[in-house]
C-alpha positions in Angstrom: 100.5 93.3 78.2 102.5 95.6 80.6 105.1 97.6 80.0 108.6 98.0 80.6 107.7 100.6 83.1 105.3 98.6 84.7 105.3 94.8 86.6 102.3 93.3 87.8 102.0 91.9 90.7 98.8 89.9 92.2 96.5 90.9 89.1 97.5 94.4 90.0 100.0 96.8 87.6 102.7 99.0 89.6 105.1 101.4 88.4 108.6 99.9 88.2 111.5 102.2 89.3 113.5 103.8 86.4 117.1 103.0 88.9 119.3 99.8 88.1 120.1 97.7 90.3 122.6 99.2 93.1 123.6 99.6 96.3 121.9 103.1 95.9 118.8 101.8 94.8 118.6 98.9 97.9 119.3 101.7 100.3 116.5 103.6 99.1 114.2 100.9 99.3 115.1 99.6 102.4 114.3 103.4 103.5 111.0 103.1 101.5 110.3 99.6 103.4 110.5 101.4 106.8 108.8 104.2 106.3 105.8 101.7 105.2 106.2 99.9 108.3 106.2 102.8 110.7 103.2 104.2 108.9 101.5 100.6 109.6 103.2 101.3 113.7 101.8 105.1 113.6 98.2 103.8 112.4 98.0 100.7 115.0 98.5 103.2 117.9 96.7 106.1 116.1 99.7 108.4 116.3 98.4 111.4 113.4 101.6 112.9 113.7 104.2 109.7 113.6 102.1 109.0 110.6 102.1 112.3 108.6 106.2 111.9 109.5 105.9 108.4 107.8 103.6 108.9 104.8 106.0 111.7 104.1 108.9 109.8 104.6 107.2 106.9 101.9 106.6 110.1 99.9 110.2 111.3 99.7 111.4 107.6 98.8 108.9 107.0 96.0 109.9 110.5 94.5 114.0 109.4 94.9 113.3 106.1 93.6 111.2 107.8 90.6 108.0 106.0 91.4 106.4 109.5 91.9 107.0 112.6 90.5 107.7 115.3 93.4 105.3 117.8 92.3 102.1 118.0 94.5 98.9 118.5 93.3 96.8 121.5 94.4 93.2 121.5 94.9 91.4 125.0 93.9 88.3 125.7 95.3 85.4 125.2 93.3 84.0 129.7 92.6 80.7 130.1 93.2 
């Protein structure tokens, strides 16, 4: 049984976002929904750098919509 954090959605479970319903909220998605679709645009003409500009873009959105936290995770090198 899911959450209220979480919806599923074809068999699969997805983070909901914490933000009410708003015109701030549809914005941001909206933003979120173009940024997918330019990364989808960026791939189809393999464009690396239009689609690092878009993945970040998705990034940014999911982290203002609090679907991701913004902290990045750093890999350390294994010591030999």
């Amino acid at each position: 049984m899911p959450s209220e954090k979480h919806i599923i959605v074809k068999g699969k479970k997805y983070k909901k976002s914490p933000l009410k319903d708003s015109p701030r909220k549809r914005k941001l998605v909206k933003g979120l929904m173009k940024a997918r679709r330019d990364v989808k645009t960026a791939l189809d003409k393999k464009n690396a750098k239009s689609e690092r500009n878009a993945r970040n873009r998705v990034q940014k959105y999911k982290v203002l919509l609090g679907e991701r936290s913004g902290k990045k995770k750093r890999q350390t090198a294994a010591k030999n």
